[in-house]
HTML snippet that shows the backbone in 3Dmol.js (N, CA, C, O; Angstrom):
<script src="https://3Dmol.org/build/3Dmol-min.js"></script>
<div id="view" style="width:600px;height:400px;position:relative"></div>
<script>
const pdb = `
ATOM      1  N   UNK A   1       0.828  -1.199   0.000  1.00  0.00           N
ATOM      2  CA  UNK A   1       0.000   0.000   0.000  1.00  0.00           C
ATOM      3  C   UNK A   1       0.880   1.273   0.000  1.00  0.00           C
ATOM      4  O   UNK A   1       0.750   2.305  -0.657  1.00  0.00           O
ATOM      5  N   UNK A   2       1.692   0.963   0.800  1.00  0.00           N
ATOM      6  CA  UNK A   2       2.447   2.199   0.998  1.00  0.00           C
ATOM      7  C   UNK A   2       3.632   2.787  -0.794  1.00  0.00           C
ATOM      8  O   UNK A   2       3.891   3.838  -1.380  1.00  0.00           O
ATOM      9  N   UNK A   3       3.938   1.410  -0.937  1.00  0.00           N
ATOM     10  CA  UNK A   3       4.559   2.099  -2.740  1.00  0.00           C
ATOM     11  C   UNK A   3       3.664   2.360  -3.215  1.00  0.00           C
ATOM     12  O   UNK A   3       3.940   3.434  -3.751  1.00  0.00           O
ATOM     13  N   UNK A   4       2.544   2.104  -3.466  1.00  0.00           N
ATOM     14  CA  UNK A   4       1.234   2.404  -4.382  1.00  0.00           C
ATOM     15  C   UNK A   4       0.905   3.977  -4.057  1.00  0.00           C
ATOM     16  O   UNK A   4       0.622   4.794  -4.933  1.00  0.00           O
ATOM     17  N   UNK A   5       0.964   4.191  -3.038  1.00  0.00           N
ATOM     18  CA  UNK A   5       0.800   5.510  -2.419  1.00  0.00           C
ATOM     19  C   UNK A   5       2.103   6.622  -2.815  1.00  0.00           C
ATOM     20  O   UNK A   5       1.980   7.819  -3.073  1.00  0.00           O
ATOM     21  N   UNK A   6       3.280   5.866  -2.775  1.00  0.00           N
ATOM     22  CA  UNK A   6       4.217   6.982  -3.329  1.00  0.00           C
ATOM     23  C   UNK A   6       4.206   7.035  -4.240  1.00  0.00           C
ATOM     24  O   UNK A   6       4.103   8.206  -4.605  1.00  0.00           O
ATOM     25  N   UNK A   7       4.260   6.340  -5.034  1.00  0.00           N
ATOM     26  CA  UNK A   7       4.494   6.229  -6.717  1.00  0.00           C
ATOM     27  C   UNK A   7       3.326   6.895  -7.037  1.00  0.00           C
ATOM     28  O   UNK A   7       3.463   7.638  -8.008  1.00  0.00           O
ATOM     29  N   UNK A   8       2.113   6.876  -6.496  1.00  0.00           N
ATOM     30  CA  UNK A   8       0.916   7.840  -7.241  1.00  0.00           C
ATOM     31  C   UNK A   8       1.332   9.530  -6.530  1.00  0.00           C
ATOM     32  O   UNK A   8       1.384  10.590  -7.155  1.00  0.00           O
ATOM     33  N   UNK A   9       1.551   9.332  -5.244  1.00  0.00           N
ATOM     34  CA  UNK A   9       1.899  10.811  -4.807  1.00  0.00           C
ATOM     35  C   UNK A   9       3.658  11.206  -6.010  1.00  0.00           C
ATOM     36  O   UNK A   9       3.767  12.356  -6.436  1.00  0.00           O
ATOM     37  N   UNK A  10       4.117  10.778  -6.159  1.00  0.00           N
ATOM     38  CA  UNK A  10       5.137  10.965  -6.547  1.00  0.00           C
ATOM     39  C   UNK A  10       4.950  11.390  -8.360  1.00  0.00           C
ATOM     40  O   UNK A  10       5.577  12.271  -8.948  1.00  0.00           O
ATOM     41  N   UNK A  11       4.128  10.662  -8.823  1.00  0.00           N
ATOM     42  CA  UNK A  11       3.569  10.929 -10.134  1.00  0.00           C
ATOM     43  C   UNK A  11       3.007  12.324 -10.443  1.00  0.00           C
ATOM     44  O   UNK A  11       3.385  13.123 -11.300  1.00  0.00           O
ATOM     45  N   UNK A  12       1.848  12.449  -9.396  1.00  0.00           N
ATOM     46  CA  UNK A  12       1.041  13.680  -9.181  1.00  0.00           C
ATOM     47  C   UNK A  12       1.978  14.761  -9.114  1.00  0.00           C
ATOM     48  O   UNK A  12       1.960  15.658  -9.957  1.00  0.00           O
ATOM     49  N   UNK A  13       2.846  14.734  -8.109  1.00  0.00           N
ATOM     50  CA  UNK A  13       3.762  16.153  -8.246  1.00  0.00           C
ATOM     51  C   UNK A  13       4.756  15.864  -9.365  1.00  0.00           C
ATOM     52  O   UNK A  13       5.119  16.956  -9.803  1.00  0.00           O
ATOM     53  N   UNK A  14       5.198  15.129  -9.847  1.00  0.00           N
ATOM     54  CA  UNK A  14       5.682  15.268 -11.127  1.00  0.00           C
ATOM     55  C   UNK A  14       5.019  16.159 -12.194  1.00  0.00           C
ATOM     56  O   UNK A  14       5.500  17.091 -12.839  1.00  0.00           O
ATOM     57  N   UNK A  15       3.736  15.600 -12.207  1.00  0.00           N
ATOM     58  CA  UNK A  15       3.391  16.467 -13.657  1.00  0.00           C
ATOM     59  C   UNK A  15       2.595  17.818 -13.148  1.00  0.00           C
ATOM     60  O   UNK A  15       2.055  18.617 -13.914  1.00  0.00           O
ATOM     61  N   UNK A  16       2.621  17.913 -11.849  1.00  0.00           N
ATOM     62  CA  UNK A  16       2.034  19.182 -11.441  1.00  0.00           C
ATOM     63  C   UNK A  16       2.607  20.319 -12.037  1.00  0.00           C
ATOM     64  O   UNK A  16       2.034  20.822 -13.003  1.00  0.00           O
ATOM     65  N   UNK A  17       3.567  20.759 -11.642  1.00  0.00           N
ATOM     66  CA  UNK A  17       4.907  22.114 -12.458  1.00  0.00           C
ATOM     67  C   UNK A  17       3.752  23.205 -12.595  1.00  0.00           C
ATOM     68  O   UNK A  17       2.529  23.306 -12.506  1.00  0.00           O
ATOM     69  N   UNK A  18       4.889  23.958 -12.866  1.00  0.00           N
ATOM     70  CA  UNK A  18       4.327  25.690 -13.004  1.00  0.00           C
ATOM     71  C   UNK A  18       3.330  25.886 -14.771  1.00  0.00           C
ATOM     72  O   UNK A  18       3.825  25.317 -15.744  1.00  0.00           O
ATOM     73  N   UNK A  19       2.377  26.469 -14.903  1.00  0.00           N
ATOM     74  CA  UNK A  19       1.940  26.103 -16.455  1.00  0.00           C
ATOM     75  C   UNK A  19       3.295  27.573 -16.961  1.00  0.00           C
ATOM     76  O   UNK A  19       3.985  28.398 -16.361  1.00  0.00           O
ATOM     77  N   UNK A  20       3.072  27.214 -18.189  1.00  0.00           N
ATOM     78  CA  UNK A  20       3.829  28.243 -18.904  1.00  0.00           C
ATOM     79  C   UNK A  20       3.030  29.272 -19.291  1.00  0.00           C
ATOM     80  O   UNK A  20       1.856  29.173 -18.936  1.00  0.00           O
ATOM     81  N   UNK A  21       3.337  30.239 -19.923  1.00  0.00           N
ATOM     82  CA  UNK A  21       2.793  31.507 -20.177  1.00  0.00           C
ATOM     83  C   UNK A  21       2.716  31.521 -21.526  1.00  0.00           C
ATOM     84  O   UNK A  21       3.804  31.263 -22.041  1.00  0.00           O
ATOM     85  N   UNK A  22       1.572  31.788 -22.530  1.00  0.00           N
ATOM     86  CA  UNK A  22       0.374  31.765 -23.653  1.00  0.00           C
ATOM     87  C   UNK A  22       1.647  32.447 -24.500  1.00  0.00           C
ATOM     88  O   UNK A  22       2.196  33.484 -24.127  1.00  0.00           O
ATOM     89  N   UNK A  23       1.952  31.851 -25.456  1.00  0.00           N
ATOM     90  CA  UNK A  23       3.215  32.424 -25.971  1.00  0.00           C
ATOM     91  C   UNK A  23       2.588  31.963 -28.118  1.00  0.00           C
ATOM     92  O   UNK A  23       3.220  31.444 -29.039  1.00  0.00           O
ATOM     93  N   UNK A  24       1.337  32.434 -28.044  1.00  0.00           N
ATOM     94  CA  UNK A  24       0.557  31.871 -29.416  1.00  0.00           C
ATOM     95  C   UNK A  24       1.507  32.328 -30.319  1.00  0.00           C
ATOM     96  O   UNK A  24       1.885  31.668 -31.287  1.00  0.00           O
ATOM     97  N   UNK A  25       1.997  33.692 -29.967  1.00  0.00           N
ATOM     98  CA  UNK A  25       2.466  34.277 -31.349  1.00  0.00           C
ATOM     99  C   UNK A  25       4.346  34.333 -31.120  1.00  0.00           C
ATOM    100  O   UNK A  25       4.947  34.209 -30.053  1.00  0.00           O
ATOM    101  N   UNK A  26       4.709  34.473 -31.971  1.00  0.00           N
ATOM    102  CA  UNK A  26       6.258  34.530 -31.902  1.00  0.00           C
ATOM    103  C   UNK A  26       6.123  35.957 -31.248  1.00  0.00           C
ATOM    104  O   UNK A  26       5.139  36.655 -31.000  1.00  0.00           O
ATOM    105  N   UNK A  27       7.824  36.175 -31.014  1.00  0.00           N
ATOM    106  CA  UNK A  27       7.707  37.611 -30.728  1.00  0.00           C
ATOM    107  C   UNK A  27       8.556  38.700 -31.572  1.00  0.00           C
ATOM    108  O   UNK A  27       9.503  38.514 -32.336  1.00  0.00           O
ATOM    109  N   UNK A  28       7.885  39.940 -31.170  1.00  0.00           N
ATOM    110  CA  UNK A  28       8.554  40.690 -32.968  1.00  0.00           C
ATOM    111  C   UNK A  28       9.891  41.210 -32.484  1.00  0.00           C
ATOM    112  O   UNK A  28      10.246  41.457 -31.332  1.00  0.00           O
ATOM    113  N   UNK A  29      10.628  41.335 -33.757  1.00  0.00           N
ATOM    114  CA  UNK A  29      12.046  41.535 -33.647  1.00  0.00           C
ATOM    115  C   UNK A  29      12.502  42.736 -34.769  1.00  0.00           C
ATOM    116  O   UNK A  29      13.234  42.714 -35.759  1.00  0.00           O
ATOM    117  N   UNK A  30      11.525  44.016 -33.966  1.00  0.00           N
ATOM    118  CA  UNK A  30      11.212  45.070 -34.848  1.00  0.00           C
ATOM    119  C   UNK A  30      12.852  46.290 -34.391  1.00  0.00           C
ATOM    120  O   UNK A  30      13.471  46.311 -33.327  1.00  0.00           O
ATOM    121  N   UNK A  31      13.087  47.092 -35.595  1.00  0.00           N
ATOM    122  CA  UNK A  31      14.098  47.537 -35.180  1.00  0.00           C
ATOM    123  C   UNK A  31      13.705  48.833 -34.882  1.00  0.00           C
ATOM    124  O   UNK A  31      14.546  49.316 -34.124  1.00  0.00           O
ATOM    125  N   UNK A  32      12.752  49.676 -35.146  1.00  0.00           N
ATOM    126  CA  UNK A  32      12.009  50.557 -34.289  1.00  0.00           C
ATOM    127  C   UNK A  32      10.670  50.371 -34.022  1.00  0.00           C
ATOM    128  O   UNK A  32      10.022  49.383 -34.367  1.00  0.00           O
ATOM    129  N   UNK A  33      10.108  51.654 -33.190  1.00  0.00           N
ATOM    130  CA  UNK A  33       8.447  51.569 -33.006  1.00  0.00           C
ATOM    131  C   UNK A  33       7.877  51.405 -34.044  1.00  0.00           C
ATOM    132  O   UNK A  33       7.055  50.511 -34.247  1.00  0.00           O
ATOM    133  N   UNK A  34       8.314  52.431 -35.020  1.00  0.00           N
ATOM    134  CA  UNK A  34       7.825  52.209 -36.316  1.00  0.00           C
ATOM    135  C   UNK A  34       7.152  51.214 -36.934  1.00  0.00           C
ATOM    136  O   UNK A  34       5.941  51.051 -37.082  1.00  0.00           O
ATOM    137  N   UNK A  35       8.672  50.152 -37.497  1.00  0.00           N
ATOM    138  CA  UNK A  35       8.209  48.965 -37.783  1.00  0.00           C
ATOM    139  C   UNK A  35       7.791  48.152 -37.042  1.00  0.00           C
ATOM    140  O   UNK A  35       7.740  47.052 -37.593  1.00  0.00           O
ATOM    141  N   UNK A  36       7.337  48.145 -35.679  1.00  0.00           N
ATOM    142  CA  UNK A  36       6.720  47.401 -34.575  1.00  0.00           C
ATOM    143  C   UNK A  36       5.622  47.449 -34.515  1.00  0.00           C
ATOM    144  O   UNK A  36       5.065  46.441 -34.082  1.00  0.00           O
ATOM    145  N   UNK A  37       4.413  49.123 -35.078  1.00  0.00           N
ATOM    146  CA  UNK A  37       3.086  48.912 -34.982  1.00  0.00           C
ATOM    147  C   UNK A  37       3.293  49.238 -36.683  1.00  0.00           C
ATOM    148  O   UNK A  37       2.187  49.701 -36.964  1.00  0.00           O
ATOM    149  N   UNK A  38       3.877  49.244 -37.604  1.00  0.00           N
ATOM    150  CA  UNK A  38       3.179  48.424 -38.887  1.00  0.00           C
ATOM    151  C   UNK A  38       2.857  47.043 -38.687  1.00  0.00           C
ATOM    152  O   UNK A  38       1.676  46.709 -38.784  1.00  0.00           O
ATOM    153  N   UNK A  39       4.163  45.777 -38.291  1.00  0.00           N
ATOM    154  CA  UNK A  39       4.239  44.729 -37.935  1.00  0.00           C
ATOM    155  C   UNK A  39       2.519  44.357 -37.675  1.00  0.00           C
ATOM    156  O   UNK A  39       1.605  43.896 -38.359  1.00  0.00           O
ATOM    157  N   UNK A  40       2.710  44.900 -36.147  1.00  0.00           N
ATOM    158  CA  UNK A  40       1.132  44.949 -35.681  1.00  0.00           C
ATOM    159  C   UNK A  40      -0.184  45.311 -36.403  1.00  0.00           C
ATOM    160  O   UNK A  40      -1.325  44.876 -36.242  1.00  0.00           O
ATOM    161  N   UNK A  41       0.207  46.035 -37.063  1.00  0.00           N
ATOM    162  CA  UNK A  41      -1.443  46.495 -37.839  1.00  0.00           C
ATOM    163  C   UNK A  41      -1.115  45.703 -38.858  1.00  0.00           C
ATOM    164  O   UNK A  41      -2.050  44.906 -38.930  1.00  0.00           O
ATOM    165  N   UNK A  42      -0.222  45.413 -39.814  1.00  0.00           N
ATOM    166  CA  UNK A  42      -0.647  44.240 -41.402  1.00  0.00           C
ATOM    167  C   UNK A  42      -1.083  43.069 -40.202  1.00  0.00           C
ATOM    168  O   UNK A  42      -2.136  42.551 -40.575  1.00  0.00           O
ATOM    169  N   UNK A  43      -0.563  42.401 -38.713  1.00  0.00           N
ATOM    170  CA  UNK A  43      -1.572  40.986 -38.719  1.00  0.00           C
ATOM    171  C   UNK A  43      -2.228  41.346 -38.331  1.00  0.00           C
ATOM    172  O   UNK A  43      -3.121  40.602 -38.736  1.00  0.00           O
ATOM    173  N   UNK A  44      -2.777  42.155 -37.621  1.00  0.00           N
ATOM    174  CA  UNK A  44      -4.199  42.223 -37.336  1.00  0.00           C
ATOM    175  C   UNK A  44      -5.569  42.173 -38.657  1.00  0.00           C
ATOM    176  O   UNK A  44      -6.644  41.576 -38.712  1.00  0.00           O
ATOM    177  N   UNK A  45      -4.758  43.243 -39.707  1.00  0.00           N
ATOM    178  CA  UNK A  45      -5.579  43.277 -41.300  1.00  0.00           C
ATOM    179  C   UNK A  45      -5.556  42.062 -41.578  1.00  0.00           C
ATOM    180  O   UNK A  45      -6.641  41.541 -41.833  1.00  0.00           O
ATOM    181  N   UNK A  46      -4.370  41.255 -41.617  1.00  0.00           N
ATOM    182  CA  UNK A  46      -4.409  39.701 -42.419  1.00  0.00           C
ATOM    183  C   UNK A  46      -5.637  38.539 -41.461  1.00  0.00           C
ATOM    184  O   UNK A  46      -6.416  37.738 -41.978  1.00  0.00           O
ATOM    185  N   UNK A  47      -5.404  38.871 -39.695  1.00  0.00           N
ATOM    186  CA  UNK A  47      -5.952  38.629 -38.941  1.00  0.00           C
ATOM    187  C   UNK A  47      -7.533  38.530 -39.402  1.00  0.00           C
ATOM    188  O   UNK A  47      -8.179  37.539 -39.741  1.00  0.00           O
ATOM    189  N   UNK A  48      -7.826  39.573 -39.320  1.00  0.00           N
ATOM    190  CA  UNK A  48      -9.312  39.836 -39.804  1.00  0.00           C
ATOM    191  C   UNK A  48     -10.534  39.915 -41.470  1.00  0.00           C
ATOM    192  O   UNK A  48     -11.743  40.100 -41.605  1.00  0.00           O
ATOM    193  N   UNK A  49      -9.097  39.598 -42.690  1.00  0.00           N
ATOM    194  CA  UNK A  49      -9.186  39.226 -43.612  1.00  0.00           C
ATOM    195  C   UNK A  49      -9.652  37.746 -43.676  1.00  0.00           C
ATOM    196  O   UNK A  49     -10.571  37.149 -44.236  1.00  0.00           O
ATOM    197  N   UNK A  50      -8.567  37.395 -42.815  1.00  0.00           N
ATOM    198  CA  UNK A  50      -8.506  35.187 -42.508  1.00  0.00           C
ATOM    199  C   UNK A  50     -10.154  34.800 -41.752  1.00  0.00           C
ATOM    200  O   UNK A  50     -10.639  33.701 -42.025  1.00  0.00           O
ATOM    201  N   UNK A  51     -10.894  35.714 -40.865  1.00  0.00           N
ATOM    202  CA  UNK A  51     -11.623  35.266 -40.479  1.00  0.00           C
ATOM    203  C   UNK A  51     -13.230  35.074 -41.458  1.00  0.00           C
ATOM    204  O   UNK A  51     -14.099  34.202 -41.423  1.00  0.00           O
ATOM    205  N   UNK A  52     -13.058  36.485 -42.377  1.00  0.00           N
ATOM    206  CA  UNK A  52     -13.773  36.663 -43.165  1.00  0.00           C
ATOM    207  C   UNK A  52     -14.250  35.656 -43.967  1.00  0.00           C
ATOM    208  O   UNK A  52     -15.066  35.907 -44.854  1.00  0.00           O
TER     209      UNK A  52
END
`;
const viewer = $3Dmol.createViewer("view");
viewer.addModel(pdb, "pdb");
viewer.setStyle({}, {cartoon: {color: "spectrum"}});
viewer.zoomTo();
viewer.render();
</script>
């Protein structure tokens, strides 16, 4: 009883862990603001083209 009990307690905190953080989109690698909210506004247009 008692291995049955660790090995399941021991399992459980295994796959427990911290979740990661929502990382859907790459991230931009803009060389000013500039090109950082064009970047941003063509996907949002392509964004909302795709749903159409």
């Amino acid at each position: 009883m008692a291995t049955l009990g660790t090995t399941f307690v021991g399992a459980y905190l295994a796959m427990g862990g911290s979740s990661k953080a929502d990382t859907s989109n790459p991230p931009i690698n803009a060389k000013s603001k500039e090109e950082e909210s064009f970047i941003k506004s063509f996907v949002q247009k392509a964004e909302g083209e795709k749903k159409k």
